[in-house]
C-alpha positions in Angstrom: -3.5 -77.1 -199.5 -2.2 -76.7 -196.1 -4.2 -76.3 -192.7 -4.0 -73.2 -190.2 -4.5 -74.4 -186.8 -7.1 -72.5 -184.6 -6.5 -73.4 -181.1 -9.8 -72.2 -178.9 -9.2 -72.7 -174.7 -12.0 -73.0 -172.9 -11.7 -71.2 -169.8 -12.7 -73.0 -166.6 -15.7 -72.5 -164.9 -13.8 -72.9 -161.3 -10.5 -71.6 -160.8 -9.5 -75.7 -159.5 -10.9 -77.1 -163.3 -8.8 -77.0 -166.0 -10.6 -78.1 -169.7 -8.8 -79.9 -172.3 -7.7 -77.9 -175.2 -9.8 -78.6 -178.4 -8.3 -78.0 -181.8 -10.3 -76.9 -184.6 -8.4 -77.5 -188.2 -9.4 -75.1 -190.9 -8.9 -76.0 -194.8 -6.8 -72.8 -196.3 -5.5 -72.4 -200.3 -2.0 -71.6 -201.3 -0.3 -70.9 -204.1 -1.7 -72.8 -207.1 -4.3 -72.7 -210.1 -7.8 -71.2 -209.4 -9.7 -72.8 -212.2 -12.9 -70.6 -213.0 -15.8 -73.5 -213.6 -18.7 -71.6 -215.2 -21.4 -74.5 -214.5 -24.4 -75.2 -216.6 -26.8 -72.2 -217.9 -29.2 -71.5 -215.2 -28.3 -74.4 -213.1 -26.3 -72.0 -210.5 -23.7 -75.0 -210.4 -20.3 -72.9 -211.4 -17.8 -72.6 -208.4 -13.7 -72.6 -208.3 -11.3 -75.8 -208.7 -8.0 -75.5 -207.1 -5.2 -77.4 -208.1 -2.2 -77.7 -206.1 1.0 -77.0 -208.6 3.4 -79.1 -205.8 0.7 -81.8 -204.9 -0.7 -82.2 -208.6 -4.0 -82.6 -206.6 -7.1 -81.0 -207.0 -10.4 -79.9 -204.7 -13.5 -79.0 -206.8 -16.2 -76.7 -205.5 -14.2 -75.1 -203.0 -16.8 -72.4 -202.6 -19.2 -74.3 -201.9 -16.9 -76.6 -199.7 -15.8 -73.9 -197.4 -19.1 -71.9 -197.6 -21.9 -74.6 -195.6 -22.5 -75.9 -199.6 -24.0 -72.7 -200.6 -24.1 -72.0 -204.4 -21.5 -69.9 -205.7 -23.7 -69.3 -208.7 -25.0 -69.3 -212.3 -22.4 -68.7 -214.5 -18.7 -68.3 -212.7 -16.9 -66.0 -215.4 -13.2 -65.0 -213.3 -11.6 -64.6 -210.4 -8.4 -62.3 -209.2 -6.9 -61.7 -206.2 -5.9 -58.5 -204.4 -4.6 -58.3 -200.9 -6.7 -60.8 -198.2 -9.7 -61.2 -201.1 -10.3 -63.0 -203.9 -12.9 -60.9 -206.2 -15.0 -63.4 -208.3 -17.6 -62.3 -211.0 -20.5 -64.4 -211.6 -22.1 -63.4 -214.8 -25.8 -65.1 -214.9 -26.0 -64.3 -210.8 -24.9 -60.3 -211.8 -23.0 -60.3 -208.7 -19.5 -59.8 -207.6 -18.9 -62.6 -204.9 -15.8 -61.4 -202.1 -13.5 -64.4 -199.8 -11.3 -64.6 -198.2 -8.0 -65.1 -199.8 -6.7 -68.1 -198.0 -9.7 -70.0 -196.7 -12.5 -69.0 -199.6 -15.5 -68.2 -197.1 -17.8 -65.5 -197.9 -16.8 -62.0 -196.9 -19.4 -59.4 -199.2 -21.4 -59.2 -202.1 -21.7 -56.4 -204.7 -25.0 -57.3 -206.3 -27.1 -56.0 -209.0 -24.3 -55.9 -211.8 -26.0 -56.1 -215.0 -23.2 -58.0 -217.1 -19.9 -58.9 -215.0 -17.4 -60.3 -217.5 -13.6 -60.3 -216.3 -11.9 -58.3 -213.5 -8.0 -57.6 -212.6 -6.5 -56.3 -210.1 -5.1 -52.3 -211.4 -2.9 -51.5 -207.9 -3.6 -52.0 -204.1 -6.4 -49.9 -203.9 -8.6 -50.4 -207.2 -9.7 -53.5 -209.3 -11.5 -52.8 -212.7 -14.2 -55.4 -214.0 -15.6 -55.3 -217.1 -19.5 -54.7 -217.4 -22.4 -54.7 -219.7 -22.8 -55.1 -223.7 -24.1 -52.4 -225.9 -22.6 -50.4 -224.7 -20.4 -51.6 -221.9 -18.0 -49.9 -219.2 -15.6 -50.7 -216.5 -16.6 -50.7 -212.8 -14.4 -49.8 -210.5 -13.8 -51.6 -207.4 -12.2 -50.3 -203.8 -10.4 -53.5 -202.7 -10.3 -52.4 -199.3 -13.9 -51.6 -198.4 -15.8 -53.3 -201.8 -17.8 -50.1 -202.9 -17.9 -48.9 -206.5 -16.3 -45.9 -206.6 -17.1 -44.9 -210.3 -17.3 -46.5 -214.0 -16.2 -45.7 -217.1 -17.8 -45.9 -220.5 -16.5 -48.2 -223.0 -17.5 -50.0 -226.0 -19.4 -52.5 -227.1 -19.0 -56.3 -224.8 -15.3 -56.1 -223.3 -14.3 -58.3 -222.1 -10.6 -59.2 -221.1 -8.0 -56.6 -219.8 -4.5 -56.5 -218.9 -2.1 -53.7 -216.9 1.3 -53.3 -218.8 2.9 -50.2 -219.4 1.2 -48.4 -216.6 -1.7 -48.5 -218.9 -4.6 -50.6 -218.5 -5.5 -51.9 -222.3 -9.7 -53.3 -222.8 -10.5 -55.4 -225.9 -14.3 -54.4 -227.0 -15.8 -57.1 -229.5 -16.8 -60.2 -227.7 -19.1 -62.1 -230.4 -18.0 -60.0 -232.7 -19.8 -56.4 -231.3 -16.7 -54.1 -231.4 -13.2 -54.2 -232.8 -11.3 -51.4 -230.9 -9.2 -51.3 -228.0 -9.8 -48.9 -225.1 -6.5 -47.4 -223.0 -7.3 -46.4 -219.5 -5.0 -44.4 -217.0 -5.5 -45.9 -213.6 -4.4 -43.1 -212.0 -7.4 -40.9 -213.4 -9.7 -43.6 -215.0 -10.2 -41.7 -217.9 -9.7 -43.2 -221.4 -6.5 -41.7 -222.9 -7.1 -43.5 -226.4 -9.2 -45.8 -228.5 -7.8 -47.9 -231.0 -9.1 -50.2 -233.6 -7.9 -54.0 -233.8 -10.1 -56.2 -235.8 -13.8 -57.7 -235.3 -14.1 -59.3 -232.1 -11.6 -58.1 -230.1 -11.9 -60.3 -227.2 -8.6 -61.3 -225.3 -4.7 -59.7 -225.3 -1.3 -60.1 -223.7 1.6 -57.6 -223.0 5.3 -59.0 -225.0 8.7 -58.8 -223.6 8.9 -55.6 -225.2 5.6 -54.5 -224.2 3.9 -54.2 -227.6 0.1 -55.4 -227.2 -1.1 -58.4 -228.9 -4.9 -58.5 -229.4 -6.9 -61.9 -230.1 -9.6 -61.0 -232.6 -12.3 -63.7 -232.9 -13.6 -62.3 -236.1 -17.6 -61.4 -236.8 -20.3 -64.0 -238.2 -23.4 -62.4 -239.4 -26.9 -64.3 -239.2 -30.1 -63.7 -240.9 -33.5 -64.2 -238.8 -33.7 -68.0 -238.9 -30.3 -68.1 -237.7 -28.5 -69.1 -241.2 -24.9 -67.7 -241.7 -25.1 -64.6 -243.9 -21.4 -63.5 -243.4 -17.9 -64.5 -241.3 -14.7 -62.0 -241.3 -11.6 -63.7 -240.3 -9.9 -64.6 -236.7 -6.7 -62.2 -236.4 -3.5 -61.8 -234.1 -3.3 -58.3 -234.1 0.1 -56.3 -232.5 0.1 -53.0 -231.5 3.4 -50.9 -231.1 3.5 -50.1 -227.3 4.4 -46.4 -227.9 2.1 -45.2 -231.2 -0.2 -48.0 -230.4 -0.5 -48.2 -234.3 -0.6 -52.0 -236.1 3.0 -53.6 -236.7 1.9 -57.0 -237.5 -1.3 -59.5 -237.9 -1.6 -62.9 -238.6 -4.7 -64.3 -240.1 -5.8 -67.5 -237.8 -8.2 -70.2 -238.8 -10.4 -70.4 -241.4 -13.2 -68.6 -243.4 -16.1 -70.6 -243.3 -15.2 -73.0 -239.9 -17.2 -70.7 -237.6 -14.9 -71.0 -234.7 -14.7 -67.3 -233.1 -11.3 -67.9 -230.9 -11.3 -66.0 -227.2 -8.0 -67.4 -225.2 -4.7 -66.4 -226.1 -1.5 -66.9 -223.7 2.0 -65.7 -223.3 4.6 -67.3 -221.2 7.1 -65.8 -218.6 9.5 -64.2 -221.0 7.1 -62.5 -223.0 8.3 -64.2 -226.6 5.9 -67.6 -227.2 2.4 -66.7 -227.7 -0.2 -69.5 -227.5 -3.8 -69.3 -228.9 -6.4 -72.0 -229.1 -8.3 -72.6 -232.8 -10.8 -75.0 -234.1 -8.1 -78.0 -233.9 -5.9 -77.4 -231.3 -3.2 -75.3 -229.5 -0.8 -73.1 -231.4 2.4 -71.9 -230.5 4.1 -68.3 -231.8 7.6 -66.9 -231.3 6.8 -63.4 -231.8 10.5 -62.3 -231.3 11.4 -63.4 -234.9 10.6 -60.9 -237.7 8.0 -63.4 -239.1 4.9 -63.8 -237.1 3.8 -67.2 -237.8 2.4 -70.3 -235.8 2.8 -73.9 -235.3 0.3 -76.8 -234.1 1.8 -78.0 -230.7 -1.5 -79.7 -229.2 -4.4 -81.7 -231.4 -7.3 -81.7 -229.5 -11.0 -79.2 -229.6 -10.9 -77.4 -226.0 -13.0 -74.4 -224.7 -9.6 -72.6 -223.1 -5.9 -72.5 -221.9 -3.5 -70.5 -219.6 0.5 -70.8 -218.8 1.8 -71.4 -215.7 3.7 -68.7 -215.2 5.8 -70.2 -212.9 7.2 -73.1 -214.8 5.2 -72.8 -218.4 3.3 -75.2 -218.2 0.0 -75.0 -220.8 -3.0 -75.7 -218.9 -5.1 -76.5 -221.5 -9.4 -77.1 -220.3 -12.3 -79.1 -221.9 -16.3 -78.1 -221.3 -17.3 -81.5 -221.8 -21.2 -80.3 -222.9 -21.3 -78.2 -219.7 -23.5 -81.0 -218.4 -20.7 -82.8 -216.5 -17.2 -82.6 -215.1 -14.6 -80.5 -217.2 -11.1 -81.9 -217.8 -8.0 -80.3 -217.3 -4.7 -81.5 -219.2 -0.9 -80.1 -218.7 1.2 -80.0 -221.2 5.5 -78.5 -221.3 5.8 -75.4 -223.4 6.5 -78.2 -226.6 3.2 -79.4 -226.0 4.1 -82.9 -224.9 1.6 -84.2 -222.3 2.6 -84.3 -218.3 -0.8 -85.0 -216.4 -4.1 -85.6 -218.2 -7.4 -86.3 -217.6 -8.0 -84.3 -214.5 -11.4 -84.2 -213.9 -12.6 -80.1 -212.7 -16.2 -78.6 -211.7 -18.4 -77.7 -215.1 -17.5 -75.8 -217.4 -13.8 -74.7 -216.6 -13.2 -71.8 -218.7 -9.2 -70.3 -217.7 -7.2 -69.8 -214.4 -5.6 -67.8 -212.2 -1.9 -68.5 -210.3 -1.2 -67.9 -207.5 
């Protein structure tokens, strides 16, 4: 965190009277991790954590620090930054909440959203944010004067999207409701192609060579009194970045343990992929010609992102969503560094910056 110093000179009332200069520090955000804290259901509690990467500090709430402790929300779901804003979706408050890049005060609101999931930045004009269920869409977002310039239809719950390839690639299936992927030109928003993964395409990552690797959280099917008629299984899907057709896929988890994984991760040169299941972190070198993976991290946790910077695994607990999260860092081996830090509730990913 560093401080910008606003220096305001009061001008003298008599040509003869000088006043003294009074100096007014304002709190500002640097590069670091934006931690996205969802809060507690309906308790409008979710906000941003920062953590400094240089310090190892961190400030919860900053949101409602910087903002005269007004609520952020219910339900904080992302965050990404494009130019002097930060854009942050807040699911349960079906509002896109704007700040300022640097200090984190209000700047506009985009309200009546119906379902705001995740939203990225496409290019310096336009951010897309993924919207609604059944079925869903992308809304697009000027970055320079916040007004939806259009959507486009999708299907069924996306929910995480990535650029690569001068693409922009949309998994459909959270909770199991889909299982294709939709490819969007940014130049003409109109989807080029949609492809199918596996049930419960929920998150994905661009490799070194570009191919597309798609987190599939599988499909559990309940009768009425909410007994488990069916599961399909958790898959790491890959997609060939030119035909888009499947090359590989790896079977993750269990039948039968009713995890439904959402977070997958890939560090800074494209080749170690890093996905949370029912037990812990795995790691993946997906530049051998056997896809496998290994346990690096023995813990349950709710999500994880790499550092991009260093590689770091940033790897976030819920705690119940009744009271602080934790944070814990681990190297790229998965040997601990810093643990224990305590976030806002419900911390579900981050952003660097």
């Amino acid at each position: 965190m560093r401080k910008i110093l606003f220096m305001i000179v009061i001008a003298g009332i008599m040509a003869s009277c000088n006043k003294p200069e009074i100096i007014i520090e304002e709190e500002t955000f640097g590069n670091g991790a934006y931690i996205v804290c969802e809060g507690n259901f309906s308790s409008s509690n979710g906000d941003i954590s920062y953590f400094n990467t240089e310090t190892q500090e961190i400030t919860n709430d900053i949101f409602w620090l910087q903002n005269e402790e007004v609520s952020l929300g219910d339900i904080v779901q992302s965050i990404s930054f494009a130019g002097d804003y930060a854009f942050i979706a807040v699911n349960n408050s079906k509002k896109l909440e704007i700040v300022n890049a640097e200090t984190f005060k209000h700047v506009a609101v985009i309200e009546n959203i119906s379902y705001p999931r995740n939203i990225i930045k496409v290019n310096d004009k336009k951010s897309y944010l993924t919207n609604g269920s059944y079925p869903g869409e992308i809304i697009v977002i000027n970055n320079e004067t916040f007004a939806i310039d259009k959507q486009i239809p999708l299907g069924n719950s996306p929910e995480n999207l990535i650029v690569a390839n001068n693409k922009v690639y949309v998994a459909n299936g959270a909770w199991g409701s889909d299982n294709t992927i939709s490819v969007i030109n940014p130049e003409t928003d109109i989807v080029e192609q949609t492809v199918t993964a596996a049930d419960g395409a929920t998150d994905l990552i661009s490799d070194f060579e570009g191919n597309i690797w798609v987190l599939c959280g599988g499909k559990v099917v309940y009768d009425q009194n909410w007994n488990v008629v069916s599961e399909t299984d958790s898959k790491i899907i890959k997609l060939n970045k030119l035909s888009l057709e499947k090359t590989d896929s790896l079977t993750i988890g269990t039948t039968g343990d009713f995890f439904n994984p959402t977070h997958i991760s890939v560090d800074n040169t494209g080749k170690y992929i890093f996905f949370i299941e029912s037990d812990g972190i795995y790691k993946s070198d997906i530049s051998t010609s056997t896809f496998s993976a290994t346990k690096i991290i023995d813990g349950t946790f709710y999500s994880l992102e790499i550092n991009p910077a260093n590689n770091n695994i940033f790897v976030f607990s819920d705690n119940g969503f009744t009271q602080a999260g934790t944070l814990n860092i681990y190297n790229i081996e998965g040997s601990l560094i810093k643990g224990n830090i305590s976030t806002g509730i419900g911390p579900n990913g981050a952003v660097f910056k």
